[in-house]
C-alpha positions as CSV (number, residue, x, y, z in Angstrom):
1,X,31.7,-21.0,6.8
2,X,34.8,-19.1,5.9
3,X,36.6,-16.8,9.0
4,X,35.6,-13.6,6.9
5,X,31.9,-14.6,6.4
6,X,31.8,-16.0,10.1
7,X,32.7,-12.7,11.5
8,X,30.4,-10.4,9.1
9,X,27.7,-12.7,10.0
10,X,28.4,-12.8,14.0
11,X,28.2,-8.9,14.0
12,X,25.1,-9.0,11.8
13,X,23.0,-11.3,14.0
14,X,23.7,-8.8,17.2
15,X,22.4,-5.9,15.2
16,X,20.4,-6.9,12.2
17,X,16.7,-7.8,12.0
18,X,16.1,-9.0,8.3
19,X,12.8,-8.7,5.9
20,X,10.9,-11.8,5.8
21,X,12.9,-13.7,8.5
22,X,12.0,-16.1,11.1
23,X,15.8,-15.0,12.4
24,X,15.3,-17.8,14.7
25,X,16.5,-20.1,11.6
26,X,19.9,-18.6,11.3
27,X,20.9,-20.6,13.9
28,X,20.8,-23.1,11.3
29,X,20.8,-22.0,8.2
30,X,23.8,-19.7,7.3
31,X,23.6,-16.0,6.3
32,X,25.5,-15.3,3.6
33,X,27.3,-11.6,3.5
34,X,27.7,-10.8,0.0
35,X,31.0,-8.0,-0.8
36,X,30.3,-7.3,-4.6
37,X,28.3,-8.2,-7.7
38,X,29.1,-8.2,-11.0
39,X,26.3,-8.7,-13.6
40,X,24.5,-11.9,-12.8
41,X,26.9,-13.2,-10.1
42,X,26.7,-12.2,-6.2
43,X,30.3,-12.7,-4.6
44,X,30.4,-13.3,-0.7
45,X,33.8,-12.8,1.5
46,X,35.4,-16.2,0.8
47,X,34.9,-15.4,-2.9
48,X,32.1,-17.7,-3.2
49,X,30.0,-17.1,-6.3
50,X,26.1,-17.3,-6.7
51,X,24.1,-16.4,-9.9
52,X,21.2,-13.8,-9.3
53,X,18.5,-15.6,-10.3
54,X,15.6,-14.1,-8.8
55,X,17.3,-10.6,-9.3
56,X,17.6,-9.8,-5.5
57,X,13.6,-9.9,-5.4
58,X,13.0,-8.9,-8.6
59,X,14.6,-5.3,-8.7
60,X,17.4,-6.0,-10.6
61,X,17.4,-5.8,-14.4
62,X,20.6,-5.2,-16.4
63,X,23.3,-6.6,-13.8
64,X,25.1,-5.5,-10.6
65,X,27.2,-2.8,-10.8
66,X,26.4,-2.0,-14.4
67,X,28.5,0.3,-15.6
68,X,26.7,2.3,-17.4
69,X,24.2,3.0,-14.8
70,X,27.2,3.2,-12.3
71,X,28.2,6.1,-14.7
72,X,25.7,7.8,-14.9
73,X,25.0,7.5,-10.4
74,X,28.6,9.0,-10.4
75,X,27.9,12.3,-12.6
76,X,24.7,12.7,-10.8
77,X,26.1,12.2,-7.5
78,X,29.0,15.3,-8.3
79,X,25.7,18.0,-9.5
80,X,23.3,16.9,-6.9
81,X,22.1,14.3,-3.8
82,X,18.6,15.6,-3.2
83,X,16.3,18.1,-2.8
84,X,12.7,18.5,-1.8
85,X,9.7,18.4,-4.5
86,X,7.8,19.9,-3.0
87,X,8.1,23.8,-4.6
88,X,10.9,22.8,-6.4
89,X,11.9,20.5,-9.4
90,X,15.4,19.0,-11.0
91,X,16.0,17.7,-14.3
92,X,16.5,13.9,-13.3
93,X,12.8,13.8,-12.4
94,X,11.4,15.7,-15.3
95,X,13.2,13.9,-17.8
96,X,11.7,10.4,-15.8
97,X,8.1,11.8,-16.2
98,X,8.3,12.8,-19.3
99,X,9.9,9.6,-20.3
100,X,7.5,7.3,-18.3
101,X,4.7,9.3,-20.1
102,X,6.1,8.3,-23.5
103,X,6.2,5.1,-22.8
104,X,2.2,4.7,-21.4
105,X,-0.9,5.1,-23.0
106,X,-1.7,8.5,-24.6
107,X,-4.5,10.0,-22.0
108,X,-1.8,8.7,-19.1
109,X,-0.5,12.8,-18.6
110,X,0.9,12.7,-14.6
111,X,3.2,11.3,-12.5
112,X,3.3,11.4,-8.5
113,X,6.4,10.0,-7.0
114,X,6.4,7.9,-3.7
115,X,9.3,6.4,-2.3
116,X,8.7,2.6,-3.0
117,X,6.4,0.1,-3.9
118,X,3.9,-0.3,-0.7
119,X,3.7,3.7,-0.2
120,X,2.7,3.8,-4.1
121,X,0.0,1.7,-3.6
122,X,-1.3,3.3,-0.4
123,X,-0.7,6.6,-2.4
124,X,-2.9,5.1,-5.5
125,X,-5.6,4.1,-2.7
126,X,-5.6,7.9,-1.6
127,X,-5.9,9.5,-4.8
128,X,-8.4,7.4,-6.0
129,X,-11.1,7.7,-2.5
130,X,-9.8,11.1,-2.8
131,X,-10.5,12.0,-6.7
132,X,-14.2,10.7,-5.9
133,X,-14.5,12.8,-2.6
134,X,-13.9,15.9,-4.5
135,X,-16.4,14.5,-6.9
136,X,-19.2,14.5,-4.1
137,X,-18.9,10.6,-4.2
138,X,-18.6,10.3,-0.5
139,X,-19.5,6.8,0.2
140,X,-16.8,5.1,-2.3
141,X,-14.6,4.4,0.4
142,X,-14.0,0.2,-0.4
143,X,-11.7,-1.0,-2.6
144,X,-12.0,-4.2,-4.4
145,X,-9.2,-6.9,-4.8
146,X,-8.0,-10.5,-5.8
147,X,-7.7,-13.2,-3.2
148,X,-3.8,-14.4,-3.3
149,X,-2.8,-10.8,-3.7
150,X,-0.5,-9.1,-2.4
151,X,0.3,-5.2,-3.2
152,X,3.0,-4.4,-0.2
153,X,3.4,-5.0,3.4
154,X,2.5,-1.1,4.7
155,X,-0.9,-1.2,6.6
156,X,-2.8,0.6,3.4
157,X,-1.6,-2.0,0.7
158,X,-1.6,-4.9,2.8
159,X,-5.1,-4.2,3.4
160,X,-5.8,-4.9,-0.3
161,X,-3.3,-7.9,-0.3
162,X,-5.2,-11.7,0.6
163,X,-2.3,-13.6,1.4
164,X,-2.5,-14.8,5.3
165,X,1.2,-15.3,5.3
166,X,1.6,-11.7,5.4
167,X,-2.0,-10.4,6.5
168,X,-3.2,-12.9,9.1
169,X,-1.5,-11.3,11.9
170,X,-2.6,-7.5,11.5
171,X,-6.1,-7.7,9.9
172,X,-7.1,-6.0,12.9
173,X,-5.6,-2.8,12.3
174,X,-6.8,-2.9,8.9
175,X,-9.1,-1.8,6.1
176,X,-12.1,-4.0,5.2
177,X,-11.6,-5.3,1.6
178,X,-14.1,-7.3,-1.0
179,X,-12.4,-9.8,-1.8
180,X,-12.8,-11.6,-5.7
181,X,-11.6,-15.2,-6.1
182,X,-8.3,-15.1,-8.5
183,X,-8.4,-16.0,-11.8
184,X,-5.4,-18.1,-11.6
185,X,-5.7,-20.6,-14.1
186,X,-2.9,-23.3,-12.2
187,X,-6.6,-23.9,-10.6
188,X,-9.0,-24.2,-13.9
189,X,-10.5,-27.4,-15.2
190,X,-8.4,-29.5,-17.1
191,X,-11.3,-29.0,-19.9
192,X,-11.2,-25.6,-20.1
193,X,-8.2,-23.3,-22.0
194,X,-6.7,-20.5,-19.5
195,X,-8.5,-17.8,-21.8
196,X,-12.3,-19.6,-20.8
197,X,-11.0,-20.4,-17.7
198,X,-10.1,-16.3,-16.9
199,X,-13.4,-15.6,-18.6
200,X,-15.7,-17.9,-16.1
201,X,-13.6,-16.5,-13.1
202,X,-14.6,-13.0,-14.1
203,X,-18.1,-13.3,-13.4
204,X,-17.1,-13.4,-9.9
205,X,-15.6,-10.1,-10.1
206,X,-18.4,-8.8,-12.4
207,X,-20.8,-9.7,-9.5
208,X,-18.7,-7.9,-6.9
209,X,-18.7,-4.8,-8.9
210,X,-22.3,-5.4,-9.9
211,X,-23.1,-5.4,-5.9
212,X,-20.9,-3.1,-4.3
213,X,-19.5,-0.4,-7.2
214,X,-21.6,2.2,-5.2
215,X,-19.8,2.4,-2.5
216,X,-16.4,1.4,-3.6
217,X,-13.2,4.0,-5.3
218,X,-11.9,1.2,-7.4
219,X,-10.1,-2.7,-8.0
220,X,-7.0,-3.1,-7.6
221,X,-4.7,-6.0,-9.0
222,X,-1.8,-7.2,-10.1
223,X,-1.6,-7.9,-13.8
224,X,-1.1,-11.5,-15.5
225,X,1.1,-12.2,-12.5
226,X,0.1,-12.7,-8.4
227,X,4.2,-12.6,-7.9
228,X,4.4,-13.1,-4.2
229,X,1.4,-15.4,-4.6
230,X,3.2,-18.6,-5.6
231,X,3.7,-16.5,-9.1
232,X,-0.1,-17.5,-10.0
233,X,-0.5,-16.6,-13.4
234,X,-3.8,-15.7,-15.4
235,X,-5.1,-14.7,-18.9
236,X,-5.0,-11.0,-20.5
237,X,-8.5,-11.6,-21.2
238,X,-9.2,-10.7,-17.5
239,X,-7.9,-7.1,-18.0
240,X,-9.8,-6.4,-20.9
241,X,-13.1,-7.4,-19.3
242,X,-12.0,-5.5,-16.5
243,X,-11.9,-2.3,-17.8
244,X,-14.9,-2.5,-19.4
245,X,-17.0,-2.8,-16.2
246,X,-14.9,-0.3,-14.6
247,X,-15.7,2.1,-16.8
248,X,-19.4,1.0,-16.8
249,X,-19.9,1.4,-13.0
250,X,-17.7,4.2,-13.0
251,X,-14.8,2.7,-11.2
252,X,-10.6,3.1,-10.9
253,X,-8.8,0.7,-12.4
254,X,-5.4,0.4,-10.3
255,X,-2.6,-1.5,-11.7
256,X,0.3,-2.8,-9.3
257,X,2.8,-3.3,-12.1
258,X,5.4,-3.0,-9.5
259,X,7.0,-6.3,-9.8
260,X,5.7,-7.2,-13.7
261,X,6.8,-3.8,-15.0
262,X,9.6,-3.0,-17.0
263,X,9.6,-5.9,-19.2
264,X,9.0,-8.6,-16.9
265,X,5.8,-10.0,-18.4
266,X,7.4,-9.7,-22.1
267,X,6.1,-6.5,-22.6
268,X,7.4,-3.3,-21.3
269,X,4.0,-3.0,-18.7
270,X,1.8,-5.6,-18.2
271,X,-1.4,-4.3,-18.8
272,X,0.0,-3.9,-22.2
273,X,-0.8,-7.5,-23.3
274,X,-4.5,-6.9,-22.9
275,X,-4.4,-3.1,-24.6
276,X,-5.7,-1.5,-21.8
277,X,-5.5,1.9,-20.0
278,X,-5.7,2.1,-16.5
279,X,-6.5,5.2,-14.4
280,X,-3.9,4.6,-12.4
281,X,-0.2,2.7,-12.5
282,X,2.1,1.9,-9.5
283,X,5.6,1.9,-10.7
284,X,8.9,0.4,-8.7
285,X,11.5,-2.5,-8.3
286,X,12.6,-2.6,-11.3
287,X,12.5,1.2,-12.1
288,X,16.2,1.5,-11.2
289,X,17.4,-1.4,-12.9
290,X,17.8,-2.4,-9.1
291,X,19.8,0.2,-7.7
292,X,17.4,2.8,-5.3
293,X,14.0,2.9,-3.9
294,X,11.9,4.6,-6.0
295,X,8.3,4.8,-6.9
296,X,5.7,6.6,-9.2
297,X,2.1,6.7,-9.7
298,X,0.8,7.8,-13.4
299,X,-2.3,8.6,-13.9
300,X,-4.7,11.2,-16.2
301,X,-6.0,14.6,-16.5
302,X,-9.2,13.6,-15.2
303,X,-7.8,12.6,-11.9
304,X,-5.5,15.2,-11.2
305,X,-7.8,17.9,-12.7
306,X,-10.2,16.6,-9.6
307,X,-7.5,18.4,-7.1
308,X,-6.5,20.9,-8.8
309,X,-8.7,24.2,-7.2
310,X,-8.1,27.1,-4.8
311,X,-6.4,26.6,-2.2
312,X,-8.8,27.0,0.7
313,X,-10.9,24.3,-0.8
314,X,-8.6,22.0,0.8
315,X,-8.7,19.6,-2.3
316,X,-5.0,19.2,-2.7
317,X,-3.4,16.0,-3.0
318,X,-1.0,16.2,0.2
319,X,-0.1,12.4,0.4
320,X,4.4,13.1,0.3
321,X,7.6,11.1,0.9
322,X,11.0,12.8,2.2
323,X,13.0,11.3,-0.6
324,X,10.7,11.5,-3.2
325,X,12.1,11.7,-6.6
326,X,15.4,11.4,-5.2
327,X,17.5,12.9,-8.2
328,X,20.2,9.8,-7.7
329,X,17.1,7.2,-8.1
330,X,15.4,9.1,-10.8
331,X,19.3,9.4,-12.7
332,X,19.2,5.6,-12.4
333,X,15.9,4.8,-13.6
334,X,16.9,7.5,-16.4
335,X,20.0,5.2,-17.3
336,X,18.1,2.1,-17.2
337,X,15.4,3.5,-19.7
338,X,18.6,3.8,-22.1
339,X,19.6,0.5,-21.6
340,X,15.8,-0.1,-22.9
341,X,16.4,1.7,-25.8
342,X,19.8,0.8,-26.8
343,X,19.7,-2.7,-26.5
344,X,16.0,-3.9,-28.0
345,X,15.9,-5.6,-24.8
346,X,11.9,-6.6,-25.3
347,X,12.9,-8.2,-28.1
348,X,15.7,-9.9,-26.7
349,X,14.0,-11.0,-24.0
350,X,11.6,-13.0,-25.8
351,X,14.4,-15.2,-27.5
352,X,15.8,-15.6,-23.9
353,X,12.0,-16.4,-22.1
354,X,11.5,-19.0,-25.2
355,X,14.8,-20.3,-24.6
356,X,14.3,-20.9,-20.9
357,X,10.6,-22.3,-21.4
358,X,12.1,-24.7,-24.1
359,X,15.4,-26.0,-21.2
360,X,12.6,-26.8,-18.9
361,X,10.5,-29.2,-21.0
362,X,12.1,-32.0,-18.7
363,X,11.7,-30.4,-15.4
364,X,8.3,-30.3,-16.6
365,X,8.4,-34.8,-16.7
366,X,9.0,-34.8,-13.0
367,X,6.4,-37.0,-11.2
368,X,6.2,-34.1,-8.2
369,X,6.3,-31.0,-11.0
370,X,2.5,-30.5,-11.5
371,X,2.9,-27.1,-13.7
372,X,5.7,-24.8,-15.3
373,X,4.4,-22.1,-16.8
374,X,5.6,-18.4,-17.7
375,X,4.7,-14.9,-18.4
376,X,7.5,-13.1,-20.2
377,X,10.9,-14.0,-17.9
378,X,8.8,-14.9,-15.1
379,X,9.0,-18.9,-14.9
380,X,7.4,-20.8,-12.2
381,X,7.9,-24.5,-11.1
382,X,5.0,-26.1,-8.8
383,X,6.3,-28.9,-6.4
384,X,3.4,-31.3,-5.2
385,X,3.3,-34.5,-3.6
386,X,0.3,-35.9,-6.0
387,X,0.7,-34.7,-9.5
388,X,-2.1,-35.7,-11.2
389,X,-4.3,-34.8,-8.2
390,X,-2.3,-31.1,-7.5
391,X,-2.0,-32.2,-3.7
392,X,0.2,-30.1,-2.4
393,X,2.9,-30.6,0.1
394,X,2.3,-29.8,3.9
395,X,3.6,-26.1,4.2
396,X,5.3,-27.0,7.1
397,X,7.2,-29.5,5.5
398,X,9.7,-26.4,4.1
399,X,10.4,-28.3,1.2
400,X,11.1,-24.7,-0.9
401,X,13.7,-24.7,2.1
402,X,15.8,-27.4,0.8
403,X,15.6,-26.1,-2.7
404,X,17.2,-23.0,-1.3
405,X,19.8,-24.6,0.4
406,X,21.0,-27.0,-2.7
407,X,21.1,-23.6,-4.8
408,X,23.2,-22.1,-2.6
409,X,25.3,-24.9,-2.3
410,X,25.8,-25.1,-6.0
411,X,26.2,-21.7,-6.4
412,X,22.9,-20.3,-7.2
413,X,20.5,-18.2,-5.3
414,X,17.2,-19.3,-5.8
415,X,14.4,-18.0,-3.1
416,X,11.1,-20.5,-4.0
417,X,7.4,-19.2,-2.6
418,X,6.4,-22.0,-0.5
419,X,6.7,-25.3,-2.7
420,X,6.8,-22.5,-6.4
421,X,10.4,-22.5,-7.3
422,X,10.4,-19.5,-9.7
423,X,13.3,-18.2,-12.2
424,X,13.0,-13.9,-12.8
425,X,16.9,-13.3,-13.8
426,X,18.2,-9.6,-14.7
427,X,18.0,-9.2,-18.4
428,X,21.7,-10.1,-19.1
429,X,21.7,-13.3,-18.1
430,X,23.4,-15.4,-20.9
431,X,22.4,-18.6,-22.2
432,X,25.3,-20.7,-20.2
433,X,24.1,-19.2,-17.4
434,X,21.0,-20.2,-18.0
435,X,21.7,-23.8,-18.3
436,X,23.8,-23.7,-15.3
437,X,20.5,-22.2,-12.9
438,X,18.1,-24.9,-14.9
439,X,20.5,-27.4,-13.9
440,X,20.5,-26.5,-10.4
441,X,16.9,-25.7,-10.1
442,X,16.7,-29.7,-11.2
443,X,18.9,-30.9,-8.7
444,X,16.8,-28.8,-5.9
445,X,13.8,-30.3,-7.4
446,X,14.8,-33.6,-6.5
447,X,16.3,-32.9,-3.6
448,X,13.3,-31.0,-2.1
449,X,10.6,-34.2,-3.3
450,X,12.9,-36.8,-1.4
């Protein structure tokens, strides 16, 4: 480690406790202090260079220090930093509700800003036991969700998240969830396509509804993608079945598009591909182009017509965040909705996803590569020790852990989920650098099987 890094990191580890850390294993493995980025590439005080290819978990969409959005920050920042919402308004966040309107389905009419992604699914919990306690529906207190999900890591959405990595350790303080076996199809029989495989697993979920809808507000999942769950992937045919018994048992539909939004999946939402609508969207990472916290929940006229009474009723939707709508977070998400709209980047996007499905047909030979499969520019990689068997490796093996450490050697930051290397680049990755991360992500392949 250079003299620069060594001192940034040395000061760091006395003060610093990082996200997701065992910090017990940077006496080990190096922290790396990063000065500036510049589209795809991270630059770290000994002018060491790393592509971006997991867009700094998944926020980051157009580049670092784009400057366009940089631009538009800048003006912002000279008008105004912030002011509450609460009794008063700014142009930044009307002209992002509006916009985000647009873009959804047509009854989709509100939007309640939280301050990132967990708060806007503990928000989206509230509204919806809330929406049914004004109804006189005082028993729908449950909530319904996927196992290997994970919506956030406040107490609220990590009470709907199944992943014991995260959960395990606090399910005492939490909320009690029914729980539906996923619909991942990395598990269906070999016999069966991923459309009648998503179809089978729904009965499960069917059931659940079938036994419990009485009592519970609404389901809650993330579409096509289970991100932080080993990016599990399933059919659109799940959504679509979905919303039909929701509406049948008189049900939310909540739909955590925080990580597949913003044309992730290949479409600008997720729960596009199935041509839903659901009652209520959670909105973040990516809603910045990667630059500031921000969340929002949109929902319909039928929900927020439910709080919407005198006063001294005490039927108001109080759920609030300091920050919220921050007018410098709501410019950037502004700018990055231009970017949307200048550069076709949907369209775009699906040359580049096809393009990066097509460079890993040979990853795909590997004898310990059991699947590589994609939603939009999300690509995952599994590692397993018996491929034709799917026997995975011992977790405690760390063998994602080596694939970490070769990318950053060769000059790539890759982050894998366990034994799931994954690729989810910002948008403007080009087709060199493509090659160069598949390149990489072959070499950590091999050197994480040894």
């Amino acid at each position: 480690m250079s003299k620069n890094n060594h001192i940034i990191v040395k000061r760091d580890l006395k003060v610093v406790w990082h996200p997701c850390t065992q910090m017990k294993d940077h006496e080990k493995i190096p922290l790396i202090p990063i000065k500036e980025g510049k589209g795809v590439w991270l630059k770290d005080y000994n002018n060491n260079k790393y592509i971006d290819a997991i867009s700094s978990w998944w926020v980051n969409l157009f580049g670092h220090s784009n400057p366009y959005i940089n631009k538009k920050i800048i003006k912002q920042l000279e008008k105004l930093e912030h002011v509450l919402l609460a009794g008063f308004t700014h142009m930044p966040a009307l002209t992002l509700a509006e916009r985000l309107i647009s873009l959804s389905p047509k009854n989709i009419s509100k939007c309640f800003f939280a301050d990132n992604g967990s708060s806007a699914i503990d928000a989206a919990m509230k509204m919806s036991h809330h929406y049914w306690r004004n109804q006189g529906y005082n028993k729908k207190t449950k909530f319904i969700s996927l196992s290997n999900s994970y919506h956030g890591e406040t107490l609220g959405s990590l009470s709907v998240s199944n992943i014991d990595l995260y959960k395990k350790t606090y399910k005492n303080l939490m909320k009690d969830t029914i729980v539906v076996d996923t619909p991942d199809c990395y598990l269906k029989n070999d016999t069966h396509t991923d459309k009648e495989h998503t179809r089978l697993m729904f009965d499960k979920m069917l059931k659940a509804i079938e036994k419990n809808h009485k009592v519970t507000s609404a389901v809650i999942l993330e579409p096509l993608v289970q991100c932080a769950g080993y990016m599990r992937m399933y059919h659109p045919i799940y959504l679509k079945l979905l919303r039909e018994a929701c509406d049948k048992y008189k049900l939310h539909l909540i739909a955590d598009e925080i990580a597949v939004g913003f044309g992730r999946t290949g479409t600008m939402f997720a729960y596009e591909k199935s041509k839903i609508t659901p009652d209520i969207i959670c909105l973040s990472k990516g809603i910045t182009g990667g630059y500031m916290t921000l969340s929002t929940i949109l929902t319909n006229d039928n929900i927020y017509n439910a709080f919407y009474d005198e006063y001294i009723k005490l039927n108001a939707f109080l759920h609030s965040h300091s920050y919220a709508a921050n007018p410098l977070a709501c410019t950037a998400a502004n700018a990055s909705l231009d970017l949307f709209e200048k550069s076709n980047v949907i369209n775009n996007n699906k040359i580049l996803s096809e393009y990066i499905l097509k460079s890993f047909a040979e990853i795909s030979k590997h004898p310990n590569v059991s699947d590589v499969r994609q939603h939009g520019m999300i690509t995952a990689i599994e590692l397993v020790k018996n491929k034709s068997k799917k026997i995975p490796y011992n977790w405690k093996e760390r063998r994602g852990l080596r694939a970490y450490e070769y990318g950053l050697k060769n000059n790539v930051l890759i982050r894998p989920l366990g034994n799931v290397i994954y690729f989810m680049p910002p948008y403007i990755i080009k087709k060199k650098e493509i090659d160069k991360v598949i390149n990489v992500i072959h070499g950590a392949i091999d050197v994480a099987t040894k």
